[in-house]
N, C-alpha and C positions, 0 to 999 in steps of 0.2 A: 704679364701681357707683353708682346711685343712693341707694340708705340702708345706709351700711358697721353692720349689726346682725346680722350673721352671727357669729354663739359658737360656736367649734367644738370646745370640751374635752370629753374624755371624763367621761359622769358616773356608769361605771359602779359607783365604787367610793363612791360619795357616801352615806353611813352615817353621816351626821349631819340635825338636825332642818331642813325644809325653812323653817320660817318663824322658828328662833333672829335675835333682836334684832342687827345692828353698831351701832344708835347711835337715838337718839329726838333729837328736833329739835324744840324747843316742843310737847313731845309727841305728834310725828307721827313714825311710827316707820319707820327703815330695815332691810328685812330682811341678812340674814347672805348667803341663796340670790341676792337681787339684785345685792349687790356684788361676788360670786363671778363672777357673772355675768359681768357688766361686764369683769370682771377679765380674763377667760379668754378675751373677744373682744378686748381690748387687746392681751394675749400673743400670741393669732393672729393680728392685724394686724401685729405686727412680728416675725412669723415669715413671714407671706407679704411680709414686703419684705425680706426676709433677712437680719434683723439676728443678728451672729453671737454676741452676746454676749444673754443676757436676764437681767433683772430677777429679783432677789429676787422670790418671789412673794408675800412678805408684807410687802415694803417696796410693791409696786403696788397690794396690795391697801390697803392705808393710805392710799395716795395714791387712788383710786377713789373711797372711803367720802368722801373728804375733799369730791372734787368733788360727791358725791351730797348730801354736807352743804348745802355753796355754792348748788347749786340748790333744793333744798327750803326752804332759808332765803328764795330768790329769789322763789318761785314762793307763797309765805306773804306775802311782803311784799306783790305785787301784789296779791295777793285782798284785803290788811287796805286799800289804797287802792282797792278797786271795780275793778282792771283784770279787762278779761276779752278776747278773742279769738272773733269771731262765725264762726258756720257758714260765711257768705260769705264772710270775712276768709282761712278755710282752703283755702275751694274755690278763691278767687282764686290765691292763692300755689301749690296744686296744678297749677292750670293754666301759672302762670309755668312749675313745674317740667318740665312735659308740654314747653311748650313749648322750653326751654333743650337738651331733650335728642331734639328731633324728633319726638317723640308726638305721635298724633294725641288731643283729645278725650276721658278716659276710659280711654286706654291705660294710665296708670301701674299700674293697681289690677293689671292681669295681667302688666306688668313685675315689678312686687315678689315679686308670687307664686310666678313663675318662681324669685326669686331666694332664697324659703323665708320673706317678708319680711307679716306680717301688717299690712294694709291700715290696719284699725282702729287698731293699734299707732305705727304711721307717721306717719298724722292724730296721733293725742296727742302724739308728738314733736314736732311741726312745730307746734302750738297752745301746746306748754312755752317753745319757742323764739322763737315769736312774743310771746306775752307777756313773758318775760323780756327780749326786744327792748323790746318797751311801759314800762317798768319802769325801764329804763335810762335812755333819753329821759326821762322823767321824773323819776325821782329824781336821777339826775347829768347827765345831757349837757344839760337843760332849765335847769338853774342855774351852767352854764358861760359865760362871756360873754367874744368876744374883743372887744379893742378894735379900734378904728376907726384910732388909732396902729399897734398891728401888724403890722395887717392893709396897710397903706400902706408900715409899712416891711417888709416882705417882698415887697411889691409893686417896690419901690425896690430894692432886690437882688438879684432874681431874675428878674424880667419886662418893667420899664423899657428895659432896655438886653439883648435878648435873644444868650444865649449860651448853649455845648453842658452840658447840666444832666447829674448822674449823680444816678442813684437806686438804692438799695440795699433789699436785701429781707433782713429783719432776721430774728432770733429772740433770746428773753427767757429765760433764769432768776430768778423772781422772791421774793425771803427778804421778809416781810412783819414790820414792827416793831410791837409793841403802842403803844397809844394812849400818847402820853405817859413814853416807855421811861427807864429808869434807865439809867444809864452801864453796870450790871452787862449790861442787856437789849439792852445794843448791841453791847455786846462777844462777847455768845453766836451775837447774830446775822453780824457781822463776820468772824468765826474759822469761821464755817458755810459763809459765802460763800466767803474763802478756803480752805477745804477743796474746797470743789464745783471751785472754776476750778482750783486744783492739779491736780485729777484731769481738770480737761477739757483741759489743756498737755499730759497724759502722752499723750491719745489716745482717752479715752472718747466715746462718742458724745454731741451734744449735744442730740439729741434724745431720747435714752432719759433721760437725766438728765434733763432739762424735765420727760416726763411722771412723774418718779420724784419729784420733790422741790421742782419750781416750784411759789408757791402764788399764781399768775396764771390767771383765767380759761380762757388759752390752753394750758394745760399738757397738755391733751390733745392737741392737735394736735402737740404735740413742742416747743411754744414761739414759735412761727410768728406773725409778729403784720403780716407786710404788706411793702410798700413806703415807703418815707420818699426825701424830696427835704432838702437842708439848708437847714435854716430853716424846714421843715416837724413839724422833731420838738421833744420837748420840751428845753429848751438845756443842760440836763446831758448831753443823750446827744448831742447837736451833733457832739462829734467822734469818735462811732460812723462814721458818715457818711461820714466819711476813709478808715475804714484797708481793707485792702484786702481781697478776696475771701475766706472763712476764718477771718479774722481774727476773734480773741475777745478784747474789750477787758477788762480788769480789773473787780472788781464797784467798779461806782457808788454811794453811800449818797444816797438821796432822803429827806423827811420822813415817805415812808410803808412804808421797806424799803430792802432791796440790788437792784439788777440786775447781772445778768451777760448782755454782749449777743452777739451772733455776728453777723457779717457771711456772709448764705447765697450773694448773688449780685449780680450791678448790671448795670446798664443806661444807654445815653448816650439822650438827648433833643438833636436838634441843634436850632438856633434852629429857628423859624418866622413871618412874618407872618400874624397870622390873617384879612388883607385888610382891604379898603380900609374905609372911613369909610360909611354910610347912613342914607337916614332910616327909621323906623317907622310906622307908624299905627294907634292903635287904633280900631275903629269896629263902628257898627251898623249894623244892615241892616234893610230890612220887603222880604220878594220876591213882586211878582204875576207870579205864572208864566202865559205865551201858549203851552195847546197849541197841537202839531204841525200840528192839523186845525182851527184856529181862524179863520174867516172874518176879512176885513178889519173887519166891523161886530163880533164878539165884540174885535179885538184894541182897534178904538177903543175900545170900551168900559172894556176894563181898562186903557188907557191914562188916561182922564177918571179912572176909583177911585183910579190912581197919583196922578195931579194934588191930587184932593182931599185925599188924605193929605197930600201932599207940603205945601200949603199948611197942611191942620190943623197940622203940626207943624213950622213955619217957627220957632216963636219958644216950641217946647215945650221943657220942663229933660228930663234925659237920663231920669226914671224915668218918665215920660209916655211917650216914644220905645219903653221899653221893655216897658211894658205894652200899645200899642197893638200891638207886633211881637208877645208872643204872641197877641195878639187874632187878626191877620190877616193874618200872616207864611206866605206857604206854603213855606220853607227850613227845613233841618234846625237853624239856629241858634235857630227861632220859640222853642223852651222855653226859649233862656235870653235872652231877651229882644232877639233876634236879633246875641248879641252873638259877633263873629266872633273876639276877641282881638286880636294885635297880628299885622301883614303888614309887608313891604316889599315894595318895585319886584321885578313880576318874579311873584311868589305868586297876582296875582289878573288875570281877563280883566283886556285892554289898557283898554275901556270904564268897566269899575269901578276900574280902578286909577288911570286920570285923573282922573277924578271927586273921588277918597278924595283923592287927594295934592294935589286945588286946594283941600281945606276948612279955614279954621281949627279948633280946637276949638271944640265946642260949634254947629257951624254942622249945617244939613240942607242933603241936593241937592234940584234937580230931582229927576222921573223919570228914570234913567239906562236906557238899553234895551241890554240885551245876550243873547248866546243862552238865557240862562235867563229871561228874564221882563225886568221891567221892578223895580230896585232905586228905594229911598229910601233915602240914606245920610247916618250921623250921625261924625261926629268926637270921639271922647270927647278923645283925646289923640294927640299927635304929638313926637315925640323925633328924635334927632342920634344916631347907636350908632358908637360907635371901639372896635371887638373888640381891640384893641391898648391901650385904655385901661384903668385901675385900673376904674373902673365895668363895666366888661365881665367883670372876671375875680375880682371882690369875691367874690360866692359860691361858688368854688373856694377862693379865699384862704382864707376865713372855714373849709371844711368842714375842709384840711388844718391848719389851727392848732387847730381844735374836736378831732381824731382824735390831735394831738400831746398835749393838756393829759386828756385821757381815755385816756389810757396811765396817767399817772399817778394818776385822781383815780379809776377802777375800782376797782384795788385797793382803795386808803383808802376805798372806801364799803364793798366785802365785807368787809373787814376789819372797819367800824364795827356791821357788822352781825351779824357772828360776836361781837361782843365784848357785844352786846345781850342776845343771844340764850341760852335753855336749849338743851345741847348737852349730853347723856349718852350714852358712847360703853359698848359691854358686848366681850367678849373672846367671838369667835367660835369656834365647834369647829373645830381642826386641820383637820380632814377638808377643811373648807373654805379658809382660809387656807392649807395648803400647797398646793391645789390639784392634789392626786394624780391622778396620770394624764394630766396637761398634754401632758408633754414629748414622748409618745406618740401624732404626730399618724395613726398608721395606725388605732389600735382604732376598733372601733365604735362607734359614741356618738350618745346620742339627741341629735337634733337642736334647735337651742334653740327654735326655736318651737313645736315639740312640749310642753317643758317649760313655754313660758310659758301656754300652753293649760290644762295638767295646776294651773298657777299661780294662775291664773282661778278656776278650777272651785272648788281647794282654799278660796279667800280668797271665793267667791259664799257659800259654803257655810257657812264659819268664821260670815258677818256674817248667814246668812240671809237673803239676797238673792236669792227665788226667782226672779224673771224673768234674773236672770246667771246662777244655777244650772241653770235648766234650758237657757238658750242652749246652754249648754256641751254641751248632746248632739244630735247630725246627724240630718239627714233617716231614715237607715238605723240609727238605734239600735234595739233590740230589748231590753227590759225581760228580768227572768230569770222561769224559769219563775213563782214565784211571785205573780207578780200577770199577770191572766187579756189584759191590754192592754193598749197605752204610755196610754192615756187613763188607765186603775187605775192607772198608776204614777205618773202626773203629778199625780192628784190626792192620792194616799198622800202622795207628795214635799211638796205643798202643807200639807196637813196638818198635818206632822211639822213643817216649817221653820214653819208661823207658832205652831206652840203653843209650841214650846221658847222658854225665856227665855234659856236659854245652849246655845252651838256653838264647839266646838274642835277643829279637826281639822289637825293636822301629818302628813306624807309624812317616810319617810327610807328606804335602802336601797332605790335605784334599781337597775335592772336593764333593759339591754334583751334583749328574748327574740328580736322579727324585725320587719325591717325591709324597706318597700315601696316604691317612691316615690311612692305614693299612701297607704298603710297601715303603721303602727308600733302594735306589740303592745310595753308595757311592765310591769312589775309592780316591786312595790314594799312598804312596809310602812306601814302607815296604824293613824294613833294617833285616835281618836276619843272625843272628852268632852263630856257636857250634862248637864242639870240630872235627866235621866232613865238615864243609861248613861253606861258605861265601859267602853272593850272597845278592844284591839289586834289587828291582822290583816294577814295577807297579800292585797293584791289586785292583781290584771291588767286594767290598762284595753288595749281595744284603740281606736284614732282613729282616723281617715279625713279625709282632706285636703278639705276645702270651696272653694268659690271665697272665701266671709270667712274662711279661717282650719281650723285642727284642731277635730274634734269626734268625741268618745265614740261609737261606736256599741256596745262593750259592754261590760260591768262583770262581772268573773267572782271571787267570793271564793272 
């Protein structure tokens, strides 16, 4: 599937408050209804892979809150350094996604919707993740530095003298130690470790335990953290590496926690030459293009223009070159100052390619004429390239030793930052935490995007946020009798929301009554408080499926 947010628990028995607190985070608050949430599409994902055993539902639901923490922390930290994530920045990466999965253009939005998957919702996931991407890079991966020693002896070991490589695809349990631990605080964490791996020897699975109890970024995924080559990872887990398919090595103690690793799968790499030795060239260009339909006296003509360039810039420095190419370049290179990047033999017409590869740096050609026009070419630089050399394979080098020491140093940054941070956790209703009705995937059960709709509405509402408030109802809403037109309602609505200084309004006792696949009729119990009223009630929203999303078409108390 494209974006795995399909929740699929029943929430007909859900009879506790929609917006009750799990936890506040620098005083940004996590609701009880969201980590519920969460909860109950994790359980559904490892019931649609058939895991025969499931999780506590209130040891997952701890584990959930936990991760919800980790990101809100994350997502706090980037804002306090200025990160942010641009409109283009989304639509790019949207397009990646279009493309990866054969979409044409703007297909995703009616992929997802298909899939129950709000559009809008989607985007905000994908801009959470891209910043929290932003964030990482900078605060850890941008202060990590391999050496140049390393990077050469790994290079000496592994690629020098090429032979058949095996690489294994790992997964992590990870116990995370407080800053500075007492002998008491190692030992609680040691005795933990060794409980988890006892229990993973008998048979348990080691991916329900990951997301149960690992406190690694990756714990959602089941603990899944890749592929490693040896001498690619970090050298305590060096002889992870070894052992053999299944294989679960004993937990490891690092400076910033336990691991416990599992060997998932492997793979052999047999040698390869990556061919022969060549040269480069980098260079510039200025192109007078010869139409098709160009008389012998227009072609002399831009023959002589070439000449005269060719001479102005016999003995001009390279930003001269490059400002007269965009002056009067007509090549697609002209904006950047006709600079082509780096070629070899073989890339460019037979004509330009002889030209380029007789210039020193720094030299200009003649006119060179080939089917496109008539070139002036400049030589910034020229190299010797051995794809068999350490210089050829540095920046691979360098990326797998960067991914091995960020294994380790991820954790110890979330760690340092939970340890910073105000974290007040509160004791959620039952109702919620056992997650009643789970187990019972046949009942009827509104569907989550439905809820998060209904979610919206509640919270537009709570903060007085009439332009969200009123989004929340569809083309086809119809007001109740009491006011004469949807225009009298919008503006009543308007009214009310800006005079009140206080709005509280919680949902509990959900119900569904019928269901379309277009249309969901629900009803419910709604608490409402402001600085004018107080009053509890029964109401029945009915929705209607949009191309953005669910939306109210009517409100019956």
């Amino acid at each position: 599937m494209l974006f795995a947010m399909l929740m699929a628990a029943s929430q007909q028995a859900l009879a506790e408050p929609i917006d009750a607190l799990a936890a506040t985070v620098n005083g940004e608050a996590i609701s009880c209804f969201e980590v519920a949430q969460e909860t109950r599409q994790t359980l559904q994902q490892m019931r649609d892979a058939g895991a025969e055993r499931l999780p506590d539902s209130h040891m997952l639901f701890a584990r959930v809150l936990d991760e919800k923490i980790t990101k809100t922390l994350q997502l706090q930290e980037a804002r306090k350094l200025g990160l942010s994530v641009s409109k283009e920045e989304i639509d790019d990466a949207i397009a990646k996604v279009e493309e990866r999965n054969h979409l044409l253009p703007g297909q995703l939005q009616e992929a997802l919707r298909l899939q129950g998957v709000n559009y809008d919702d989607y985007r905000k996931q994908l801009q959470d993740q891209m910043l929290i991407s932003k964030l990482v890079n900078q605060a850890v991966r941008a202060k990590v530095q391999i050496s140049l020693e390393a990077m050469q002896e790994y290079y000496r070991k592994h690629l020098a003298h090429p032979q058949p490589i095996r690489e294994v695809r790992l997964a992590q349990i990870f116990l995370a130690l407080p800053p500075d631990p007492s002998p008491e605080q190692v030992a609680k964490v040691r005795a933990k470790a060794r409980a988890i791996y006892r229990r993973l020897q008998k048979g348990e699975d080691f991916a329900q335990l990951a997301r149960l109890v690992s406190e690694a970024p990756d714990s959602s995924k089941g603990g899944e953290i890749g592929w490693f080559f040896s001498g690619a990872i970090n050298p305590r887990f060096e002889h992870v590496t070894r052992l053999p398919v299944g294989a679960i090595a004993e937990p490891i103690r690092t400076p910033s926690g336990y691991y416990i690793m599992k060997v998932l799968q492997e793979r052999w790499h047999e040698p390869r030459s990556m061919g022969k030795s060549y040269d480069e060239v980098h260079a510039r260009h200025i192109l007078l293009k010869v139409p098709a339909y160009a008389t012998a006296a227009d072609e002399a003509r831009i023959r002589a223009q070439a000449e005269a360039l060719a001479k102005e810039l016999r003995d001009a420095d390279d930003a001269t070159f490059a400002t007269r190419a965009r002056e009067v370049s007509q090549g697609p290179s002209a904006a950047k100052g006709g600079d082509l990047g780096w070629f070899k033999r073989g890339q460019m017409v037979p004509e330009f390619e002889r030209a380029a590869f007789a210039l020193k740096p720094g030299e200009t050609s003649r006119p060179v004429k080939t089917q496109f026009g008539y070139h002036i070419i400049r030589v910034i630089e020229r190299h010797h390239v051995d794809p068999n050399s350490f210089a050829a394979h540095k920046e691979r080098i360098e990326q797998l030793l960067l991914n091995a020491v960020m294994q380790e140093q991820l954790p110890r940054w979330i760690r340092t930052l939970k340890a910073r941070a105000n974290i007040r956790k509160f004791q959620c209703p039952e109702a919620l935490l056992s997650l009643r009705g789970v187990p019972d995937v046949a009942i009827e059960r509104i569907p989550n995007e439905v809820m998060f709709a209904v979610e919206r509405w509640r919270r537009a509402w709570s903060e007085r946020n009439i332009e969200e408030y009123l989004a929340s109802y569809g083309k086809h809403f119809v007001p109740s009798r009491h006011y004469p037109s949807r225009a009298a309602w919008e503006r009543a609505k308007r009214r009310i929301l800006s005079t009140r200084r206080h709005i509280h309004v919680s949902l509990s006792d959900f119900r569904l009554i019928r269901k379309e696949p277009e249309r969901i009729e629900i009803r419910f119990l709604q608490h409402y408080e402001s600085d004018a009223l107080r009053d509890e009630k029964t109401k029945t929203l009915i929705l209607e499926r949009e191309p953005d999303g669910w939306k109210i078409i009517r409100e019956i108390i």
